[in-house]
C-alpha positions in Angstrom: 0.0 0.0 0.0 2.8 2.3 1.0 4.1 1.5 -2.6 1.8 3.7 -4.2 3.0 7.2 -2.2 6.3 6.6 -2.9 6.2 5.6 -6.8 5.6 9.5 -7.7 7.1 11.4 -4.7 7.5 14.2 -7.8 3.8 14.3 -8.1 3.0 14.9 -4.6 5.7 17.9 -4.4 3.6 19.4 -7.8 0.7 19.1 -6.6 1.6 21.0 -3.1 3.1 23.8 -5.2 0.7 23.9 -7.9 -2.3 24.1 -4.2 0.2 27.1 -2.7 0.5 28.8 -6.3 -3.1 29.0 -6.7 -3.6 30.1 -2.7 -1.1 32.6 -3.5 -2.4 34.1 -6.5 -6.0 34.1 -5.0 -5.0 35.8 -2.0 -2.8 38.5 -4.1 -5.7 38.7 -6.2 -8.4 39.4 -3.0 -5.5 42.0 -1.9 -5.9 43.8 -4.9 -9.3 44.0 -4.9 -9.6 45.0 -1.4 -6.8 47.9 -2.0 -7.9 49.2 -5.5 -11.3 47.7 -6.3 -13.2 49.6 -3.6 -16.0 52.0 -5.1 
């Protein structure tokens, strides 16, 4: 069972920065519109 984890340790690392790239760019994007998207 453990085999499965460990046959793409690559894919795990992607997929963690591909989650934090996408939590970073929403964020930025929330900041912006907070700091320059106010009416």
């Amino acid at each position: 069972m453990g085999r499965g984890r460990r046959a793409w340790p690559r894919h795990d690392v992607a997929v963690l920065l591909w989650r934090l790239c996408i939590e970073h760019r929403r964020s930025l994007a929330v900041l912006g519109w907070t700091l320059g998207g106010q009416p």
